[in-house]
TITOR-200728 format. One record per residue (C-alpha): x, z, y. Coordinates in Angstrom, 3 decimals, always signed. Each point is the difference from the previous one (the first is absolute). Layout:
<pts>
{xx = X&zz = Z&yy = Y};
...
</pts>
This chain:
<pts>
{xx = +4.034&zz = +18.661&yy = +12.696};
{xx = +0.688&zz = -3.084&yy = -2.564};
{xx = -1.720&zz = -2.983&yy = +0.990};
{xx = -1.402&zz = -1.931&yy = -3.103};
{xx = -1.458&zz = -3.250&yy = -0.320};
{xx = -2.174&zz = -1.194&yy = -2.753};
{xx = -0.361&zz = -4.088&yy = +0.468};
{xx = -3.317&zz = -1.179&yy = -2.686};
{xx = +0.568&zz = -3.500&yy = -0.574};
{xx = -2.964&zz = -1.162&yy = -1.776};
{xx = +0.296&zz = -4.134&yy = +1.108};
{xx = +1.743&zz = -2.853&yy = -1.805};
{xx = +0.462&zz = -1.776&yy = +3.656};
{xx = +3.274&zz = -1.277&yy = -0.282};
{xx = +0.610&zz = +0.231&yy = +3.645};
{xx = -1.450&zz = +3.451&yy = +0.544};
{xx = +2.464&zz = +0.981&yy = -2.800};
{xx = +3.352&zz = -0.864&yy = +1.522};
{xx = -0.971&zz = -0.074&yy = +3.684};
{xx = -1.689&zz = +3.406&yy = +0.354};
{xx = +0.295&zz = +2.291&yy = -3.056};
{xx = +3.335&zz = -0.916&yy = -1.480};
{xx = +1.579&zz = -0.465&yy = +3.166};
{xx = -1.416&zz = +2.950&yy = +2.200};
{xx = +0.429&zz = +2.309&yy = -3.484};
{xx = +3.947&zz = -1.115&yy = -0.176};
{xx = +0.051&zz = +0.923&yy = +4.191};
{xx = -1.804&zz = +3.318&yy = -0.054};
{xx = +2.476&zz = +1.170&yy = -2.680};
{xx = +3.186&zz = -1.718&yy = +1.382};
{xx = -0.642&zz = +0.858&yy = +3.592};
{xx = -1.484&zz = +3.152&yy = -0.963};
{xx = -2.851&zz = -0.044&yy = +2.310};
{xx = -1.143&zz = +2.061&yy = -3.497};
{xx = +2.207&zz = +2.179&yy = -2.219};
{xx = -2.448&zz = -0.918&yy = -3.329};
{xx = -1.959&zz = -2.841&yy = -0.470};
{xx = -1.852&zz = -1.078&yy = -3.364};
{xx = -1.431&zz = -3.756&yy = -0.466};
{xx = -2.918&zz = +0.393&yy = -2.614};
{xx = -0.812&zz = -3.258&yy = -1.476};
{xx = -3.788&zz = -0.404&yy = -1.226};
{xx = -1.923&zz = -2.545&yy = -0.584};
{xx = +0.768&zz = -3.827&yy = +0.498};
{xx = +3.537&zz = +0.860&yy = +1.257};
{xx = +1.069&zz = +0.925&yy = -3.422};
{xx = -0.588&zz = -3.469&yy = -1.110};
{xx = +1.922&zz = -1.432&yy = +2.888};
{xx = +2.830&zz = +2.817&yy = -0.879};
{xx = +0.526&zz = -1.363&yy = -3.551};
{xx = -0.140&zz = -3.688&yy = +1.160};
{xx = +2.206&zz = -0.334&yy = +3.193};
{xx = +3.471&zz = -0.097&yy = -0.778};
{xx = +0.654&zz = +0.486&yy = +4.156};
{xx = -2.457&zz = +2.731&yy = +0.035};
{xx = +1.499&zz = +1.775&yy = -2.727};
{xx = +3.311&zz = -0.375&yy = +1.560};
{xx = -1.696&zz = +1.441&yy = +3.050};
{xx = -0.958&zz = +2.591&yy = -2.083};
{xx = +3.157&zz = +0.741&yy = -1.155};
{xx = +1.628&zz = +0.292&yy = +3.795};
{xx = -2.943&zz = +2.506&yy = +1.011};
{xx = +1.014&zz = +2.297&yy = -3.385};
{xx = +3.607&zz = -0.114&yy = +1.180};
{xx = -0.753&zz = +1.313&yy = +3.576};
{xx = -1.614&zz = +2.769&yy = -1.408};
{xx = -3.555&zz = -1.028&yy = -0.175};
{xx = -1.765&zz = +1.388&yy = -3.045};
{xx = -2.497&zz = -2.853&yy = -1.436};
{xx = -2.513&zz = +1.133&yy = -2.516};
{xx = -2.664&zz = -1.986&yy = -1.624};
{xx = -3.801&zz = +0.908&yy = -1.323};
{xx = +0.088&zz = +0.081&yy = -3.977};
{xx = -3.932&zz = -0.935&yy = -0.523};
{xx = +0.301&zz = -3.214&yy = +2.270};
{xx = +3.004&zz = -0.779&yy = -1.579};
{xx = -1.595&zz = +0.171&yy = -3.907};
{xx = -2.770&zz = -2.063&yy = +1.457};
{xx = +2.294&zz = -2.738&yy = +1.326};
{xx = +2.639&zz = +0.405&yy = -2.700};
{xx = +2.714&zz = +1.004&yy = +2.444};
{xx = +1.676&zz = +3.084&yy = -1.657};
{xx = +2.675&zz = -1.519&yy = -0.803};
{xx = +0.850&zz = -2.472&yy = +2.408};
{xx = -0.291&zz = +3.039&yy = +2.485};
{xx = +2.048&zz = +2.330&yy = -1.717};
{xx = +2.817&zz = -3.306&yy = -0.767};
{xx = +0.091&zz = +0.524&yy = +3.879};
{xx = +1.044&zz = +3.512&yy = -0.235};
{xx = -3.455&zz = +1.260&yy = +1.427};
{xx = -1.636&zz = +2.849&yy = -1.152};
{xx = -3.703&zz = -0.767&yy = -1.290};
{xx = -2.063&zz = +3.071&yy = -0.363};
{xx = -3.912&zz = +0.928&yy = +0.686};
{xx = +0.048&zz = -0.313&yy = +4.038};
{xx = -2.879&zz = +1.348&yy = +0.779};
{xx = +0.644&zz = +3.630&yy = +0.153};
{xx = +3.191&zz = -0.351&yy = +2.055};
{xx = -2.631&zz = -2.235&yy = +2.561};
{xx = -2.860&zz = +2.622&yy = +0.296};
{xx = +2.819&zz = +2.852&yy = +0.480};
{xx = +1.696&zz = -2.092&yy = +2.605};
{xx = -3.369&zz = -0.741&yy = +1.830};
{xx = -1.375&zz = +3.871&yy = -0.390};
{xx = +3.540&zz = +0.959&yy = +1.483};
{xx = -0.472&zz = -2.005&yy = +3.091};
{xx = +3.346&zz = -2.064&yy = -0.454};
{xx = +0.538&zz = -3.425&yy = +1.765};
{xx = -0.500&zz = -2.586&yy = -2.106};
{xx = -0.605&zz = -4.060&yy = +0.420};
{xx = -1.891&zz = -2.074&yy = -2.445};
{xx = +0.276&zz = -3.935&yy = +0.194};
</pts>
């Protein structure tokens, strides 16, 4: 059985961003304590994403271990995010399909 991991990172807490959800995202994939794990960014994090330089580099070391980092499309056009998202290689599509299938599925998933 594939163990998957959706992480929902809907905060713009700096700290909470590279202490829990970049880090432990970049270690679940790297150590593989899971063989797929997807980072959906919603919400305030999206404006952190397109503002951090170290957080986008963060970024960019998750997507290179193999972690596949998607973001909601709707907040984005709210925040005007596109493309400062999609600059960081992330793919920006309506979310919240792939969320209610996740959750109806049962899958593990975290949300900070």
């Amino acid at each position: 059985m594939k163990k998957e991991l959706l992480v929902l990172w809907t905060t713009d807490d700096i700290e909470s961003a590279k202490s829990m959800v970049l880090l432990y995202t970049l270690n679940a994939k790297k150590k593989a304590w899971m063989d797929e794990v997807t980072l959906l960014i919603w919400g305030a994090s999206q404006l952190l994403t397109t503002t951090d330089k170290d957080i986008q580099n963060m970024i960019k070391e998750i997507k290179d271990a193999g972690v596949k980092v998607v973001a909601c499309k709707k907040c984005a056009q709210e925040q005007g995010t596109e493309l400062g998202l999609s600059k960081c290689g992330i793919n920006v599509f309506f979310t919240g399909e792939l969320l209610s299938n996740w959750l109806l599925e049962k899958k593990p998933f975290l949300s900070v």
